[in-house]
N, C-alpha and C positions, 0 to 999 in steps of 0.2 A: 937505446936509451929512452925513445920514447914508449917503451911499456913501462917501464921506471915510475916514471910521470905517470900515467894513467895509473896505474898500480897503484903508487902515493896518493893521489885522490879519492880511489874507491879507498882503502886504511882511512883516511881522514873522514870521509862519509861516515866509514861505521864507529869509528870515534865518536864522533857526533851524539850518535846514539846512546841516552842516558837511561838509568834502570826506571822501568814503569810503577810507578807506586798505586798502588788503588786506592781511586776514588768510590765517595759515597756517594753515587748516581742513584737515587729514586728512582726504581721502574716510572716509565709512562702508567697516567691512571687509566683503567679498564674503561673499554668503549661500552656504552650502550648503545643498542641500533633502536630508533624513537618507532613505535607501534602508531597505528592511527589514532584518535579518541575513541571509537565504538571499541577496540580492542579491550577484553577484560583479564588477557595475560601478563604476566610482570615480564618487564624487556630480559633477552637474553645477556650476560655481561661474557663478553671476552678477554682469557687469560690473556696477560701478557707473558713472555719468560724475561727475567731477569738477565742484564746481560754478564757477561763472564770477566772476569778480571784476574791481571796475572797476578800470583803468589808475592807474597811480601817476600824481598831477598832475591826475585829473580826477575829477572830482562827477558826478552828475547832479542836476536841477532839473524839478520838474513845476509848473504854474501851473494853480490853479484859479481862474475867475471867478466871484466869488462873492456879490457886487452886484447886487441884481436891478434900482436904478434906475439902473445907467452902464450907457452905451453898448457899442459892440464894441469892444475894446480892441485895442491891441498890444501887447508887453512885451518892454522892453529892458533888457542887460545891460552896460551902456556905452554902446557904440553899435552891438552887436549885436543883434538881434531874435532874442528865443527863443523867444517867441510869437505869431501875426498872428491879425488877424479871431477874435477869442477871443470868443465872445458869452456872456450871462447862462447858468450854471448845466455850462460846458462843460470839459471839464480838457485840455490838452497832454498827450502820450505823455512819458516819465522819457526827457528829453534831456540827453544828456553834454557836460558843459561843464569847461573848464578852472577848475581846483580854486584861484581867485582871491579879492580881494576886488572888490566890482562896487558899482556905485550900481543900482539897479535902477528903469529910470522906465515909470508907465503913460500910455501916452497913447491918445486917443480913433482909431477906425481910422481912416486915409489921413492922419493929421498927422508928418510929419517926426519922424527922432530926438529931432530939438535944439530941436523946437515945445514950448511950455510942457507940464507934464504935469498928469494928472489927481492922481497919487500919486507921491513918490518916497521 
């Protein structure tokens, strides 16, 4: 029972997580590096890159297992898989997913979407 509980709480962690909307962050403004006074060249300016922002409509979602007595898991977001073969102590890479509401089920590796789950 007590992966139950642990289970329950990692779900409720990623509940948590609400869809990313982007912001209008202003790049930082471009450095100048200051020349002596004799200097008679204009300073060099450094690019900055703009930072990245995720798509209107979409989240992303990471899953960590966090149970050391369940199984390999899968993990579904309806009836998509956002995670497979997930073993004790392992995390998924920050996977984009459409910025929905989801049921989110654990089940044991190799059992169907729709087979009973461990967590939902």
């Amino acid at each position: 029972m007590r992966w139950l509980s642990r289970l329950t709480i990692l779900l409720l962690a990623l509940t948590a997580c609400a869809p990313s909307l982007p912001t209008a962050t202003p790049p930082p403004a471009a450095t100048t590096t200051p020349l002596p006074p004799a200097a008679t060249t204009t300073p060099a300016k450094t690019a900055v890159p703009a930072p990245t922002a995720t798509p209107v409509g979409q989240t992303t979602v990471r899953i960590i297992h966090a149970a050391p007595d369940t199984p390999t898991v899968n993990v579904f977001a309806g009836q998509s898989a956002i995670a497979t073969n997930l073993e004790f102590s392992k995390a998924t890479e920050a996977t984009p997913i459409n910025a929905e509401r989801y049921t989110l089920r654990v089940v044991p590796t190799g059992a169907a979407a729709d087979s009973p789950s461990l967590a939902e």
